[in-house]
Legacy VTK file of the C-alpha trace (Angstrom):
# vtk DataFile Version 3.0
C-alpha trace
ASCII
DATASET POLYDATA
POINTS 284 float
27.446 8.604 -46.699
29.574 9.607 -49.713
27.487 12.568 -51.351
30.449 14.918 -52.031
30.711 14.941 -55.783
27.199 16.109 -56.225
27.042 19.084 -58.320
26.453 22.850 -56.773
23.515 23.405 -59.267
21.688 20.160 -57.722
22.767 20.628 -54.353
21.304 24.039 -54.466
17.942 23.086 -55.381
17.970 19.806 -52.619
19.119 22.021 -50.403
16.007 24.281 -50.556
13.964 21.322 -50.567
15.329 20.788 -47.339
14.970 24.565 -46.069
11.427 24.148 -46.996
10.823 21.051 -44.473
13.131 22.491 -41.800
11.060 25.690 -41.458
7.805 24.241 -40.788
8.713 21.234 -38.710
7.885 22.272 -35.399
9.987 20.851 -32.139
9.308 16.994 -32.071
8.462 15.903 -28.321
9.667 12.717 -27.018
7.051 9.779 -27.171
6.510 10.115 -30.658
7.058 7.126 -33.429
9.777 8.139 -35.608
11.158 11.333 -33.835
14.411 11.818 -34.165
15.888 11.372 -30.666
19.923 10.600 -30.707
22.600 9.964 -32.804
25.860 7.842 -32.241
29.441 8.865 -34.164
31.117 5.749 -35.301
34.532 7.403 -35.896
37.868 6.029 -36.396
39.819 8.773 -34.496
37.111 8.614 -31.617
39.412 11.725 -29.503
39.656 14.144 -32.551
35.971 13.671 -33.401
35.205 14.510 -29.733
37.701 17.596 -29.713
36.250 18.847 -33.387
32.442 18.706 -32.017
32.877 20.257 -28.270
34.929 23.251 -29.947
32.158 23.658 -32.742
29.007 23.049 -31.242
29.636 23.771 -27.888
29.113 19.866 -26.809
30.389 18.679 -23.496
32.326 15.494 -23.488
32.544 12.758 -20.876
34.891 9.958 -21.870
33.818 6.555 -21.625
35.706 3.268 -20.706
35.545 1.875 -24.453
37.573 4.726 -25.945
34.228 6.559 -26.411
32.611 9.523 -24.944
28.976 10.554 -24.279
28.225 13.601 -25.325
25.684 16.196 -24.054
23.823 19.531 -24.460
22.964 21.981 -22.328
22.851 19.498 -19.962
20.818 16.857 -21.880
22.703 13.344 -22.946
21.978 13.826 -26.818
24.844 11.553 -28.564
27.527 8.980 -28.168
30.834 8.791 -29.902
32.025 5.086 -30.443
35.453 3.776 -31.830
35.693 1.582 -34.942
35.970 -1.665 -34.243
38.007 -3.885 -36.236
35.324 -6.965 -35.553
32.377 -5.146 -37.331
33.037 -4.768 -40.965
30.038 -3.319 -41.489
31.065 0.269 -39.648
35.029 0.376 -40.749
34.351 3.827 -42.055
33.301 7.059 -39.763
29.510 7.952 -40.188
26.505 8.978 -37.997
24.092 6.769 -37.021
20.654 8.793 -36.531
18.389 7.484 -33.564
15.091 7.355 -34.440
12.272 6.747 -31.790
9.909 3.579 -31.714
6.749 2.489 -29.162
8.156 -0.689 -28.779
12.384 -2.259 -29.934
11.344 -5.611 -29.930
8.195 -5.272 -31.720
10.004 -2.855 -34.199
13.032 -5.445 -34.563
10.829 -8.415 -35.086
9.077 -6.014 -37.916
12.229 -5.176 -38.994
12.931 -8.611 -39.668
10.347 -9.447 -41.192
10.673 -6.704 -43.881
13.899 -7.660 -44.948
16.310 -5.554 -42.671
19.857 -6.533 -41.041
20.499 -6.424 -37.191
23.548 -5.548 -36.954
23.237 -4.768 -32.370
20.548 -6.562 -30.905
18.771 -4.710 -28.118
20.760 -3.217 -25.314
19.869 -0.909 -22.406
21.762 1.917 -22.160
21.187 3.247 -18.350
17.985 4.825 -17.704
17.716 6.796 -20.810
16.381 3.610 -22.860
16.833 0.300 -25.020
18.370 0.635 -27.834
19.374 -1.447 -31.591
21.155 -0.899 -34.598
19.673 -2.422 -37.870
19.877 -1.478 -41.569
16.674 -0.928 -44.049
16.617 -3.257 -46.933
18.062 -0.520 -49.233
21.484 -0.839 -46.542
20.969 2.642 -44.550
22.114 1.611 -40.989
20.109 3.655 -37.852
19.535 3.109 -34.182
16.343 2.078 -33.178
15.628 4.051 -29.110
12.939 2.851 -27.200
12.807 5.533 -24.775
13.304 4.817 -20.702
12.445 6.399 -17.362
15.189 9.217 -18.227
14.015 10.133 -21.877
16.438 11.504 -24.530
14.785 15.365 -24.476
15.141 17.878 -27.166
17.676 20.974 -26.757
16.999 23.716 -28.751
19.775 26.699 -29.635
23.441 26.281 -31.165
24.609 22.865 -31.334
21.085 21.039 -30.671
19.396 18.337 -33.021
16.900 19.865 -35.565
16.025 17.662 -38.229
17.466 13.649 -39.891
17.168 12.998 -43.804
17.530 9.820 -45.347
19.577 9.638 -48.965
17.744 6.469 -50.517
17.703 4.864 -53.707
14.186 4.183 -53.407
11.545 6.731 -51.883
8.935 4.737 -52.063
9.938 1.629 -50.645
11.693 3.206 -47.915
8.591 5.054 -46.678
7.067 1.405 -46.669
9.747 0.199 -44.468
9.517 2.764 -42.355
5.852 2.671 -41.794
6.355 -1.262 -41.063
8.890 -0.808 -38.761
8.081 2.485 -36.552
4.994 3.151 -38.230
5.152 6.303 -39.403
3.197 7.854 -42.403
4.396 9.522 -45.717
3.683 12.974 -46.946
5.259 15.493 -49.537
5.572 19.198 -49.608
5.602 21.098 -52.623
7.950 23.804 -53.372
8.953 25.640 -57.281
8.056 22.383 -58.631
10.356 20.093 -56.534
8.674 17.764 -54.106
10.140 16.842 -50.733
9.245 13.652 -49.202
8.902 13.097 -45.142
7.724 10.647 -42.170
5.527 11.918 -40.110
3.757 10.808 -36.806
0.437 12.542 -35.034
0.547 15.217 -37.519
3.847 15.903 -37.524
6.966 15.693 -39.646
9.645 13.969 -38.057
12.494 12.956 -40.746
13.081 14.017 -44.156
13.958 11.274 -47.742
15.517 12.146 -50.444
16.416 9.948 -53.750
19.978 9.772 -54.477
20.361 11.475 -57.591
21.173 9.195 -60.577
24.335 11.758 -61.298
25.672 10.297 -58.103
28.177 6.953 -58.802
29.311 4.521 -55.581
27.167 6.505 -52.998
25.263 4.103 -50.745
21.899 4.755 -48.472
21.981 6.300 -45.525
20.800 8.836 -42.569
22.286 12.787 -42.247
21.773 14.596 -39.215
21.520 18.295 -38.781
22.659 20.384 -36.095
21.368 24.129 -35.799
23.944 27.019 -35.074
23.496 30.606 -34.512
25.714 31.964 -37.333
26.241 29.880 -40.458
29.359 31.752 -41.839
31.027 31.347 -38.194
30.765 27.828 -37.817
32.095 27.494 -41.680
35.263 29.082 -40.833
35.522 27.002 -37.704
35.236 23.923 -39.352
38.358 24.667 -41.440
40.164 25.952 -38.365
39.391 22.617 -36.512
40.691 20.689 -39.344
37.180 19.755 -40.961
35.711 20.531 -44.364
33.000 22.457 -45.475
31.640 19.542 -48.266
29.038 22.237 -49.786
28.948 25.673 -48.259
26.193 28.006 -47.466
22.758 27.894 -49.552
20.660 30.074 -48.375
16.514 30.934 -48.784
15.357 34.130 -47.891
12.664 33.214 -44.930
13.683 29.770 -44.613
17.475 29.826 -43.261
20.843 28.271 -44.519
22.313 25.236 -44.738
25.831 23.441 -45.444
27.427 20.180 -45.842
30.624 19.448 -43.469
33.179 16.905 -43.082
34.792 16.176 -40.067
38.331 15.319 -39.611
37.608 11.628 -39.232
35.466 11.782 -42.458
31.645 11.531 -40.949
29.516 14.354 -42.586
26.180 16.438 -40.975
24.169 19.545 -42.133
24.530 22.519 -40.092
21.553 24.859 -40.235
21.322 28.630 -39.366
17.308 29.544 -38.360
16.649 32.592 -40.618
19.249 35.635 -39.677
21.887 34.923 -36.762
19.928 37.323 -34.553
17.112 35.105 -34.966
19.213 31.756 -34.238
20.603 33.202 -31.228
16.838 33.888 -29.298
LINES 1 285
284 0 1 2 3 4 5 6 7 8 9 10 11 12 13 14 15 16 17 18 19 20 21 22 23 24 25 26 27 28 29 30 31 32 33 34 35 36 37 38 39 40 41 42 43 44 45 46 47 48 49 50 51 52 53 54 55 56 57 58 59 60 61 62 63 64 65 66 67 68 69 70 71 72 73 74 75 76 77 78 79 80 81 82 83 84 85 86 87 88 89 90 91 92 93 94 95 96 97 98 99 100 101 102 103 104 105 106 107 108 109 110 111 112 113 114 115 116 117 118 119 120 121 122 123 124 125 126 127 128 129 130 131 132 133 134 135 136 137 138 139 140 141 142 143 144 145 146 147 148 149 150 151 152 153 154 155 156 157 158 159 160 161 162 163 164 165 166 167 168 169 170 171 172 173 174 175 176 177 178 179 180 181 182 183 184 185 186 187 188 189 190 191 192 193 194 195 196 197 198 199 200 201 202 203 204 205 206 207 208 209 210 211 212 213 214 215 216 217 218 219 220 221 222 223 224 225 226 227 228 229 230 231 232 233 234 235 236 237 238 239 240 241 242 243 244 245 246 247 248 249 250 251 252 253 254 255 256 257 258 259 260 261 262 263 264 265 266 267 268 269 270 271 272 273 274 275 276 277 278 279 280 281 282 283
């Protein structure tokens, strides 16, 4: 998801949007429509990818016999990292895929179908930790869909864990609609200096954030951002750079809210890395 040329004037006031949401969302549990769960890295340098994220996020690695690795925190399985392959043209560029949880894959597929997405991987079992399928809403933003299993995907919390997914849409509206149709999952909007932030929520909670691309924005398709947390923004900034990444957008900050930033890494996939209010606070 190509949103690099936006502006630091509009960037700064998304990005507060987004503060807003990520300090009152509360830790999703499992079992939960539309939680965000897992997220697979469809890279075209599949080794440097894995070597960029273990040294910055403190992930642990275990190679896999495709060329990819699973990847876990703290213990908990919490991503995958999976070469491009040359036979799917629709994933010939390095992106995230965010995971987002459903009651039932085939149920969600057939609804899926039926509101105009693409399959692109039907429904596969991935060990005990659940079925899983990759399919694209009708505005083109590819995602997993996770059906959870006897070994459910669990939520770390800390430096390097999941905290929040955002979808960059053309369409708010209609994407909320797909959504709903497909995991079933409500809409609701926060208010915040006059900017409005859109979300899905499930039993009460908010579980993944939309925002509209803005019309500034030229050749930037759909699709899902993950964001990690980390226990000192301006840390993990330099690291980036060290490892060979980029820092896209760097550090916009709200005074009880936290900090955000935009980063590249070497094999082009981007993801928001978000310090919890001060690093003293992020560490606890």
């Amino acid at each position: 998801m190509s949103i690099f040329r936006l502006g630091r004037q509009r960037w700064g006031a998304l990005a507060v949007l987004s503060l807003t949401a990520l300090a009152t969302a509360s830790p999703v549990a499992a079992q939960a429509p539309g939680s965000f769960l897992a997220a697979v890295l469809v890279s075209d340098d599949a080794p440097a990818a894995s070597s960029f994220y273990a040294a910055l996020f403190n992930w642990d690695m275990e190679q896999a016999k495709d060329g990819g690795y699973a990847v876990r925190h703290k213990g908990q399985m919490i991503a995958g990292i999976s070469p491009v392959r040359e036979s799917n043209e629709e994933f010939d560029e390095s992106q995230w895929l965010v995971g987002l949880e459903v009651e039932d894959i085939d149920s969600a597929l057939r609804s899926a179908e039926k509101a105009d997405a693409t399959i692109h991987e039907e429904v596969e079992r991935v060990s005990d930790y659940g079925r899983f399928a990759v399919v694209a809403d009708r505005q083109g933003a590819p995602l997993l869909l996770v059906e959870p299993g006897a070994e459910p995907l669990a939520r770390t919390t800390g430096h390097g864990a999941w905290v929040w997914a955002e979808l960059w849409t053309d369409d708010i509206e209609d994407a909320a609609a797909f959504y709903g149709e497909v995991i079933g999952v409500g809409h609701e909007t926060t208010d915040r200096g006059g900017e409005v932030y859109h979300f899905l929520s499930s039993e009460n909670e908010p579980r993944a954030g939309i925002i509209k691309i803005p019309d500034e924005l030229e050749n930037v398709e759909p699709g899902w951002a993950p964001y990690v947390a980390v226990s000192d923004l301006g840390v993990t900034l330099a690291k980036v750079k060290e490892l060979g990444g980029r820092v896209v957008f760097g550090e916009t900050e709200h005074p009880t809210d936290g900090a955000i930033a935009l980063i590249m890494d070497p094999s082009g996939a981007v993801v928001f890395v978000y310090q919890i209010g001060s690093s003293e606070e992020a560490e606890s």
